[in-house]
C-alpha positions as CSV (number, residue, x, y, z in Angstrom):
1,X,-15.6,10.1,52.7
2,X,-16.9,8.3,55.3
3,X,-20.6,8.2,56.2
4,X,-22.8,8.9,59.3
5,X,-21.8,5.4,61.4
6,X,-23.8,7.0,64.8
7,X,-27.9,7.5,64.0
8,X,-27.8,10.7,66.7
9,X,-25.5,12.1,64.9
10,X,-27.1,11.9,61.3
11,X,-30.0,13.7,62.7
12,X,-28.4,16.4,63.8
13,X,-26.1,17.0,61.0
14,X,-29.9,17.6,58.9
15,X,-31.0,19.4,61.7
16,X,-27.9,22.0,61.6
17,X,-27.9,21.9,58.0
18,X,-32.2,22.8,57.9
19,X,-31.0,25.5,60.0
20,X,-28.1,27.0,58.2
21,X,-30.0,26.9,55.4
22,X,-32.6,29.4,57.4
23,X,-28.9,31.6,58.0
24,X,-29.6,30.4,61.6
25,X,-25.9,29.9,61.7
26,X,-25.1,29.6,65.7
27,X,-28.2,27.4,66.1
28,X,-26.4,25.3,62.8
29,X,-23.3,25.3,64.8
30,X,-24.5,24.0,67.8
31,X,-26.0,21.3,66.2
32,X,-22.8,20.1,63.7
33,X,-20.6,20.1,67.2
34,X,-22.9,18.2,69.0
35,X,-23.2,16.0,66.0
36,X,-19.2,16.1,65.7
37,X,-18.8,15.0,69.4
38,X,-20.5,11.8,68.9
39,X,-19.2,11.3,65.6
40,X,-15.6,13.3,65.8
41,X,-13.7,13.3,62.3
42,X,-16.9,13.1,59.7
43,X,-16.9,14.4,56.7
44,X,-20.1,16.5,56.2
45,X,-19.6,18.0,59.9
46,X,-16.2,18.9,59.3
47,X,-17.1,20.9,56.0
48,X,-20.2,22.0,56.9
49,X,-18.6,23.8,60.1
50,X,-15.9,25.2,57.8
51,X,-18.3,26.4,55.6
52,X,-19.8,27.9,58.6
53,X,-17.3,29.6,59.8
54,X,-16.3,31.4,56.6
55,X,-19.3,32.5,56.3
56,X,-19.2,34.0,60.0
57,X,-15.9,35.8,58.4
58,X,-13.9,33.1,61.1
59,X,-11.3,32.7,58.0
60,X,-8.7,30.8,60.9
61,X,-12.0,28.3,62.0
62,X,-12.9,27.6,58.5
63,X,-9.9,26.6,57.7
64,X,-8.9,24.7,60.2
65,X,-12.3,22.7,59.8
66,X,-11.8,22.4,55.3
67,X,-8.3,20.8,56.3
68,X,-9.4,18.3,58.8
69,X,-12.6,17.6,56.1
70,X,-9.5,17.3,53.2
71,X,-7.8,14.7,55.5
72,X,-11.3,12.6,54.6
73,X,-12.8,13.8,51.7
74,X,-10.0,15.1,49.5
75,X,-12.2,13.8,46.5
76,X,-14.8,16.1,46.8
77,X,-15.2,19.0,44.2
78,X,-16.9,21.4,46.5
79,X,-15.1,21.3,49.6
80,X,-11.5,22.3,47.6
81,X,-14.0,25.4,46.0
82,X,-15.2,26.2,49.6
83,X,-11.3,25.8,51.0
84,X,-10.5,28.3,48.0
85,X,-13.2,30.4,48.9
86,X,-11.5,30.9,52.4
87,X,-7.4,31.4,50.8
88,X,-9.3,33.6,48.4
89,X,-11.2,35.7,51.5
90,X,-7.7,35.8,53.3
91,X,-5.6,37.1,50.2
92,X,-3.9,33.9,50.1
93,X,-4.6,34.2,45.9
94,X,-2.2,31.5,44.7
95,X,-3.7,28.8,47.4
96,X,-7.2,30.3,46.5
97,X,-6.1,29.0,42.3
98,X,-4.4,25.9,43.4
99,X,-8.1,24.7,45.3
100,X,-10.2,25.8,42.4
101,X,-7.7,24.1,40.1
102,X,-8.7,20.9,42.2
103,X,-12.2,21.7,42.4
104,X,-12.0,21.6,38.7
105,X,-10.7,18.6,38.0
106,X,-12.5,16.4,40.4
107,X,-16.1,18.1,38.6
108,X,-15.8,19.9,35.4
109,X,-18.9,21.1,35.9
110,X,-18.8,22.9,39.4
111,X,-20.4,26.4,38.4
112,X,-19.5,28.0,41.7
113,X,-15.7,26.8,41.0
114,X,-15.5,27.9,37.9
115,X,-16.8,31.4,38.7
116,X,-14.6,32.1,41.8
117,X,-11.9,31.0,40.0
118,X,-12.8,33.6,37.6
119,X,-12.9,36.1,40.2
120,X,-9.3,35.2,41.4
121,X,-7.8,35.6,38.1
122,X,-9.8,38.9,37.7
123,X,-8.2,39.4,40.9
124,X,-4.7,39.1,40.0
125,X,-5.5,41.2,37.0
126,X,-5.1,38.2,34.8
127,X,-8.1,38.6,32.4
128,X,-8.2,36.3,29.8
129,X,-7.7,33.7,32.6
130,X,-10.9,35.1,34.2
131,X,-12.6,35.6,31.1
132,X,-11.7,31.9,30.2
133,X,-13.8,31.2,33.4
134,X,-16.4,33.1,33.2
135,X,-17.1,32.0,29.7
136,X,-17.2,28.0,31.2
137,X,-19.3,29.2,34.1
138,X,-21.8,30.7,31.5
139,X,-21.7,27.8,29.1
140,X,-23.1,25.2,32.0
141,X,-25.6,28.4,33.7
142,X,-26.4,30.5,30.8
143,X,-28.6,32.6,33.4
144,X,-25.8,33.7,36.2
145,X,-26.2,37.5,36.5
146,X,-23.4,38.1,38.7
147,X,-21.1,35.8,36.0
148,X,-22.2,38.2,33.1
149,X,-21.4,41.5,35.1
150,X,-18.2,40.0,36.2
151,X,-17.6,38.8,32.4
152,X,-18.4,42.4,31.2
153,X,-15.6,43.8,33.8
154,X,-13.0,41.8,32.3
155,X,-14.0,42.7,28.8
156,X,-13.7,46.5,29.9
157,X,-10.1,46.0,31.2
158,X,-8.9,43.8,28.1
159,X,-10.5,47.0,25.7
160,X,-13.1,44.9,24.4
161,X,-16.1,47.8,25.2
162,X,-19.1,46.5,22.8
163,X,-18.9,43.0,24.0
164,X,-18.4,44.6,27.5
165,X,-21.7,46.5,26.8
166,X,-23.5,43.1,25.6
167,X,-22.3,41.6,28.7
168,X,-23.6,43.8,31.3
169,X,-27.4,44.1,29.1
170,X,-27.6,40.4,29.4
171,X,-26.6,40.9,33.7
172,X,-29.8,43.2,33.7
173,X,-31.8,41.5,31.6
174,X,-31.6,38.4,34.1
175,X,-31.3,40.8,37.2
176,X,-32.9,44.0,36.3
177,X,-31.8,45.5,39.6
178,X,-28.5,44.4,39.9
179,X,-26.7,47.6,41.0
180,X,-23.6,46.6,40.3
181,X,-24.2,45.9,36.8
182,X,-26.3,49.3,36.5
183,X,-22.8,50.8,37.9
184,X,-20.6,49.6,35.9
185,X,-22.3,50.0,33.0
186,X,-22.8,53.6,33.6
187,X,-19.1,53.8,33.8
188,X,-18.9,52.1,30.5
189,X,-20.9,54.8,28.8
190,X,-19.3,57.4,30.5
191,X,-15.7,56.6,29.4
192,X,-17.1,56.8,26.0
193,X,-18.5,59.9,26.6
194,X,-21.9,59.1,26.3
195,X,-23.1,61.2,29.0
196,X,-26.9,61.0,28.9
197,X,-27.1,57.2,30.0
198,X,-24.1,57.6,31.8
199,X,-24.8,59.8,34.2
200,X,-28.5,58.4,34.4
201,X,-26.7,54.9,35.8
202,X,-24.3,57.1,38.2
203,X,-27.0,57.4,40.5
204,X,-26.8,53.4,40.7
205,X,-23.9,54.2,43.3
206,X,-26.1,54.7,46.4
207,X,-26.9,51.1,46.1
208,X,-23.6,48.9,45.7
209,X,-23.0,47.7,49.1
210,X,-19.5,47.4,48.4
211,X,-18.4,50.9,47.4
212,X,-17.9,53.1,50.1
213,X,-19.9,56.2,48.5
214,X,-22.9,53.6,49.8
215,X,-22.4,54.5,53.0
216,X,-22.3,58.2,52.4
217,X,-26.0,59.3,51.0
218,X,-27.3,61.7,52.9
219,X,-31.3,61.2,53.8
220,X,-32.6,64.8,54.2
221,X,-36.6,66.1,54.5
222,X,-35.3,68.6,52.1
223,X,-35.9,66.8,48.3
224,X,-33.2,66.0,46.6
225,X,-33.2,68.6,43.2
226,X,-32.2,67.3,39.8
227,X,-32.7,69.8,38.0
228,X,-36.5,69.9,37.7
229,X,-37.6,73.0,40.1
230,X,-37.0,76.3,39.7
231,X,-34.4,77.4,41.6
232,X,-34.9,81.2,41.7
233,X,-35.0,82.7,45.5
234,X,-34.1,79.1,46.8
235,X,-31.5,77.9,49.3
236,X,-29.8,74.7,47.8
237,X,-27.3,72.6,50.0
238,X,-24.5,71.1,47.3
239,X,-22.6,68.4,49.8
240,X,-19.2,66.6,48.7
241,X,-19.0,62.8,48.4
242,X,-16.6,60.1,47.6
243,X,-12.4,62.1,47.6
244,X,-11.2,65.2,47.1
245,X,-10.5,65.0,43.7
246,X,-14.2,64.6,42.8
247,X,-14.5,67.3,45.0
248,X,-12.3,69.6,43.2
249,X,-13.7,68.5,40.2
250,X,-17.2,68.9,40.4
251,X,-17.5,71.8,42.6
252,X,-17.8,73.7,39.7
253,X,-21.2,72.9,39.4
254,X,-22.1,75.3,42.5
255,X,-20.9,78.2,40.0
256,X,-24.0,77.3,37.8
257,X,-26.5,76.7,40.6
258,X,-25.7,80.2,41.6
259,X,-26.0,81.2,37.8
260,X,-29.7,79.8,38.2
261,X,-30.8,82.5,41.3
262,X,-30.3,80.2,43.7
263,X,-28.1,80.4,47.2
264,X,-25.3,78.1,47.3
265,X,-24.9,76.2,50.5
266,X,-21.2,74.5,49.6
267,X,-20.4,71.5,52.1
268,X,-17.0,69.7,51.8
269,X,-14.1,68.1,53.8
270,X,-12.8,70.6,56.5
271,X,-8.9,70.3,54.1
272,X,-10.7,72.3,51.2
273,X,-12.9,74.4,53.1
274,X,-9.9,77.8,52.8
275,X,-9.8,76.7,49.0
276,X,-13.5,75.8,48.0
277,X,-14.0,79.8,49.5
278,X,-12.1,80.9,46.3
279,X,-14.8,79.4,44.0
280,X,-17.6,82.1,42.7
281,X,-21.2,81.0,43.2
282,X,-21.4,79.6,47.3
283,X,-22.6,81.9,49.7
284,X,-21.3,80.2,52.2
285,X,-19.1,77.4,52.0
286,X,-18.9,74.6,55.4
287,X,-16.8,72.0,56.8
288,X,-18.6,68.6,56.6
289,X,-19.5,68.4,59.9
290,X,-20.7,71.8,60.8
291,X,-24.2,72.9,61.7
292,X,-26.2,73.3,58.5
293,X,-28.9,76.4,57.9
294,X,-31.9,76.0,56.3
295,X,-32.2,75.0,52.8
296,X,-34.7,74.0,50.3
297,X,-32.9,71.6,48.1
298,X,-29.9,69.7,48.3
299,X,-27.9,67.7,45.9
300,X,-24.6,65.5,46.2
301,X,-21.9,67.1,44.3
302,X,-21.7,64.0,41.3
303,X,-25.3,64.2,40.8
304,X,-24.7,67.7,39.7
305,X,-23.8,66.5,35.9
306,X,-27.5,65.1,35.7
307,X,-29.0,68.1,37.3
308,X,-27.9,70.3,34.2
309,X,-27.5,67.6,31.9
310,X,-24.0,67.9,30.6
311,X,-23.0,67.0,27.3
312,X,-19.4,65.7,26.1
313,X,-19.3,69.3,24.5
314,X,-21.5,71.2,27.4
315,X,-18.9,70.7,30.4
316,X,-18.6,73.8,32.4
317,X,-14.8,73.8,31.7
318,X,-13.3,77.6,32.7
319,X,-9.7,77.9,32.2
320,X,-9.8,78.5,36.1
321,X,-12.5,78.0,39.0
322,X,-10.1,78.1,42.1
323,X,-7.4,79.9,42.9
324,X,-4.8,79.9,45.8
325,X,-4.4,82.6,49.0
326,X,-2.9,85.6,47.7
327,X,-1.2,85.9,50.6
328,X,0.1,82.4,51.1
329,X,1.0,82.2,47.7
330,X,3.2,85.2,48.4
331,X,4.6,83.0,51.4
332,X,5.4,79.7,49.4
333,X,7.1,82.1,46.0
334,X,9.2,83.9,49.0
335,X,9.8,80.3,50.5
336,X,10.9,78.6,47.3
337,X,13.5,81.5,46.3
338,X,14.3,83.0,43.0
339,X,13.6,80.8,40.0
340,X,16.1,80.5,37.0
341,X,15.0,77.2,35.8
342,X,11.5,75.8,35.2
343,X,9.8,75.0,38.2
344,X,7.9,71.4,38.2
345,X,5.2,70.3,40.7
346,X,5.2,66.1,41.2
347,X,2.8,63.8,42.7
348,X,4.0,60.6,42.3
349,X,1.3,58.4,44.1
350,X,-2.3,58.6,45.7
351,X,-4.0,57.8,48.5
352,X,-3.3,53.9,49.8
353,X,-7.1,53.6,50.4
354,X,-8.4,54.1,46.5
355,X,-9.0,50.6,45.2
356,X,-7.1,51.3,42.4
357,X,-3.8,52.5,43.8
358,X,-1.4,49.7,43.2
359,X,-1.7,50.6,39.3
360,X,-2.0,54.5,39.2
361,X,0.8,55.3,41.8
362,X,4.5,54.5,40.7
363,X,7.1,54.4,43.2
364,X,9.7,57.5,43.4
365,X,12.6,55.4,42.1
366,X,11.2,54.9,39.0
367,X,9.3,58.6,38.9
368,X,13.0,59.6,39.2
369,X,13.7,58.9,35.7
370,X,12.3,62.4,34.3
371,X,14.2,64.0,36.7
372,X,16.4,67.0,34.4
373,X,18.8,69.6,35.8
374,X,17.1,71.8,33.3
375,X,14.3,72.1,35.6
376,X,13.5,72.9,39.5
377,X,11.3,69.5,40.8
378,X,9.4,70.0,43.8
379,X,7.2,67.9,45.6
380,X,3.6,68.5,45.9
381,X,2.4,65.7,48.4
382,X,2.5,66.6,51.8
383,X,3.2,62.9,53.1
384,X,5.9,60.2,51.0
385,X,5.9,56.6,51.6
386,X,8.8,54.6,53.8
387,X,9.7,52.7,50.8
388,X,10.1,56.3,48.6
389,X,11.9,57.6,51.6
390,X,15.8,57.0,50.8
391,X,15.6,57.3,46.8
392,X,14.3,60.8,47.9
393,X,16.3,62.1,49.8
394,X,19.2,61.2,47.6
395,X,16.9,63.1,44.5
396,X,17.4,66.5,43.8
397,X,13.7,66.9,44.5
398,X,12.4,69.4,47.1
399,X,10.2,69.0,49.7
400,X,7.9,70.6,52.2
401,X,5.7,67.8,54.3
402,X,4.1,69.2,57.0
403,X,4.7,72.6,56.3
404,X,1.4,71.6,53.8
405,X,-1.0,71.4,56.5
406,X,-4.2,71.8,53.8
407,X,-5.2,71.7,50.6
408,X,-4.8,75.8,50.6
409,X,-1.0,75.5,51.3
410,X,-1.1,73.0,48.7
411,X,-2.7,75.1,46.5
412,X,-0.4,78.3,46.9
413,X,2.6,75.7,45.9
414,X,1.0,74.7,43.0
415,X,0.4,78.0,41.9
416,X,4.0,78.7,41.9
417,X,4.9,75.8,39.6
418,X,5.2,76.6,35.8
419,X,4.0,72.6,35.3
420,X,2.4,70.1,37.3
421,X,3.4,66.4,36.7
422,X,1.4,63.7,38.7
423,X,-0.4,60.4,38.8
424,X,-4.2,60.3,38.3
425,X,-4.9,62.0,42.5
426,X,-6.4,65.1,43.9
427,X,-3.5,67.0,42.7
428,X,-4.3,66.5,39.0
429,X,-8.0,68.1,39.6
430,X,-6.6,70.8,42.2
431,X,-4.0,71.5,39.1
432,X,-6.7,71.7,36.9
433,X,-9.3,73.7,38.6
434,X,-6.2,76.1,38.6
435,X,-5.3,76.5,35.3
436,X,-2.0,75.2,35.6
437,X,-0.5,73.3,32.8
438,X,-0.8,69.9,34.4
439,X,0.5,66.7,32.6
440,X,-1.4,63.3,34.1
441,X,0.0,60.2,33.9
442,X,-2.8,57.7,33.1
443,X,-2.4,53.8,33.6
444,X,-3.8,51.2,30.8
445,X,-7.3,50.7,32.4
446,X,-7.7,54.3,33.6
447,X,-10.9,56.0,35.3
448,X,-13.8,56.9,33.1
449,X,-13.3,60.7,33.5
450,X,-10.3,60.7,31.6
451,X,-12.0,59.0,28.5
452,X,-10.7,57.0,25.8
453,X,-7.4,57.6,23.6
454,X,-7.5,60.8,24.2
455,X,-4.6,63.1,25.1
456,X,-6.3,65.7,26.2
457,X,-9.5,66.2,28.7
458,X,-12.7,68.5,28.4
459,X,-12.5,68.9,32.0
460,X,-9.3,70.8,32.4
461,X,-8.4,72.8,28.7
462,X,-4.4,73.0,30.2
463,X,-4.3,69.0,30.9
464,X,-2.1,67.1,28.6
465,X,-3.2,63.2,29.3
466,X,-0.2,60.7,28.9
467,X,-1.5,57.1,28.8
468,X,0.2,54.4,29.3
469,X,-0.5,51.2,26.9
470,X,-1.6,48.0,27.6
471,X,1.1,45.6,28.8
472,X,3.8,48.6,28.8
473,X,5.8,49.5,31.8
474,X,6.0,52.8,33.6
475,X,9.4,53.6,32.3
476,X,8.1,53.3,28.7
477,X,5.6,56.4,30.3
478,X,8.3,58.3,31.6
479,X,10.6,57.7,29.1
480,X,7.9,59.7,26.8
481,X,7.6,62.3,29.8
482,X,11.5,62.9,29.9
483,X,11.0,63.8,25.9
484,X,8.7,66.4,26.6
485,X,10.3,67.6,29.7
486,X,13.3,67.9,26.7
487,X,11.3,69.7,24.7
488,X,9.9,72.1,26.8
489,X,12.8,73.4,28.3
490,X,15.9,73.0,25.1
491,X,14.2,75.8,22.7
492,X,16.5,74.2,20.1
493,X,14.0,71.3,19.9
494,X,10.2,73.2,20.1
């Protein structure tokens, strides 16, 4: 690494670097290139500009600027972490390993290094990689918050729950409002069914920038209602949040509001609105969107667990809240045609845009295992995937696309099926709130509403869960699904 030869040049390298250390990053920037043009090539400027840059989300700049810095300095721990922050920033994941790897062996004890390489393990969904990490990041700074949440993560996915508990106590202990440990932890004890501090931490969600529920809350002059006040004569707004799934799910909780003399103001996505007017307790039910009346109360739909203070054994779990059109279920049984075999509803994936999706959808070719000429499949989803396209068509599987056009068509299908087979999506809860029999294929590290090693749910009493284990493929799923499909429809074998 070559030092500051031009005087000029070192002072304004510590004047950009006073600077960015205020976050007065254009000012920085100004000064590094002036610096650079009477020094060109220097070490510091070169990094510090890449640095820079990343952190101005300039992923091409940075880079560009941690190469030419690599062409100098290649012996220098932090600027490989810094180039692996970038790869890692960019989804360039193997590049992000290979600079940490570097990082690492030029300086053992590069704490930043060793937790971002954590994270990109973690990433990859390699966790005793990342745990590995995060343990050496902890050893050299016993007192890294975000390293212990991150730690407790990992422990969660690897089924290690006490120490994954111990993990995210010891993040709040050193950050005692870290919302992101106060999350996750909530999630912990709601997969385990403790519900009391589970849903306590739910309400943590309004605060972690990174999920997109942050960037839903609703601020209203009308007080938010947890269950404290009276709600006899009142006018309560209950508004959706996060997908349709939770909405399906938890709209149940405007029956009890009702229960409780209050007027039931339901707001949801303008999809469900036809559907949502099928559940007893709203007085009126609205499109998000839509002019609101007057209300005294309001409350987000998830929140509604806390408000009455549900219990594992207390969920408000009817064999049927919703139910489809009468008349367009008449429309899709007239569609669909005599039945003389079984009929079987499928949703093989979810929504691209869940953060989970890569792991709970499964790709038609390999859904198309379980497919039995004892039974009539039919497709639930009202939109396949390119890559599902051909193996499709060539399936014995029927399907109705656009002719779906919202959750209430979807619905009046559904109701025609005598089982409902699908991935962990909107169509397992809408399944569900009908009282269908509905079997949901569950991947290792599942969500917490489904619970733990459990096969059924106390959500949905007709819900068979089938869980896949740790380190086994889908087909090992379906392979089980196929068996019951066996079962159910060969007498000989029940």
């Amino acid at each position: 690494m070559s030092g500051f030869i031009d005087p000029r040049a070192a002072h304004l390298f510590e004047q950009g670097l006073a600077l960015h250390r205020q976050g007065a990053l254009g000012q920085a920037l100004a000064s590094y290139e002036q610096a650079l043009l009477l020094q060109p090539g220097q070490f510091d400027l070169l990094h510090h500009i890449g640095i820079l840059a990343w952190q101005a989300g300039d992923l091409a700049t940075a880079e560009q600027f941690l190469l030419a810095a690599r062409e100098t300095g290649d012996g220098v721990s932090a600027l490989h972490g810094n180039l692996g922050n970038v790869f890692k920033a960019g989804g360039r994941l193997e590049e992000a390993l290979a600079s940490y790897a570097r990082a690492l062996e030029l300086d053992r004890a590069n704490v930043d290094a060793w937790y971002n390489y954590g994270n990109t393990w973690q990433a990859l969904r390699r966790f005793d990689e990342a745990l590995a990490c995060y343990d050496q990041a902890l050893a050299l700074q016993p007192d890294d918050g975000p390293a212990w949440n991150n730690r407790a993560a990992v422990l969660q996915e690897l089924g290690r729950h006490d120490d994954a508990l111990h993990s995210f106590d010891s993040a709040l202990r050193l950050q005692p409002g870290n919302a992101e440990a106060h999350w996750n932890r909530a999630l912990l004890h709601l997969r385990h069914g403790r519900f009391a501090e589970g849903w306590r931490g739910y309400e943590w969600r309004w605060r972690v920038s990174h999920l997109s529920v942050s960037r839903q809350r609703r601020d209203f002059v009308q007080p938010l209602w947890l269950g404290e006040q009276d709600l006899g004569g009142k006018t309560i707004l209950l508004h959706a949040e996060q997908g349709l799934g939770d909405t399906l799910q938890f709209c149940r909780y405007a029956t009890l509001a009702a229960a409780r003399g209050a007027r039931v103001i339901l707001e949801v996505p303008p999809t469900l609105v036809n559907l949502m007017r099928t559940l007893a307790g709203p007085a009126m039910v609205l499109a998000r969107g839509e002019a609101l009346p007057p209300f005294d109360y309001h409350c987000p739909l998830m929140s509604l667990p806390l408000a009455f203070g549900s219990a594992l054994e207390t969920i408000p779990a009817p064999p049927a809240y919703l139910r489809a059109d009468a008349a367009r279920a008449a429309a899709w049984t007239a569609l669909l045609g005599p039945a003389d075999r079984p009929r079987v509803g499928l949703a093989w994936r979810g929504s691209q845009e869940h953060r989970d999706d890569q792991r709970r959808s499964i790709d038609f070719a390999t859904l198309a295992e379980i497919l039995s000429p004892a039974c009539d499949f039919v497709s639930l989803q009202d939109r396949h995937r390119p890559e599902d396209a051909a193996p499709l068509a060539a399936s014995p599987v029927r399907t109705f696309g656009a002719r779906l056009a919202d959750f209430g068509d979807t619905a009046a299908l559904c109701a025609a099926m005598d089982l409902v087979i699908t991935v962990d999506t909107s169509i397992a809860h809408l399944a569900g709130a009908l009282g269908k029999p509905v079997w949901i294929l569950l991947p290792a590290a599942t969500d917490w509403r489904w619970l733990l090693d459990r096969s059924d749910s106390p959500w949905y009493p007709r819900a068979r869960l089938i869980r896949q284990r740790r380190g086994e493929p889908w087909s090992a799923v379906l392979a089980r699904v196929r068996d019951g499909i066996d079962t159910m429809t060969n007498p000989a074998k029940q």
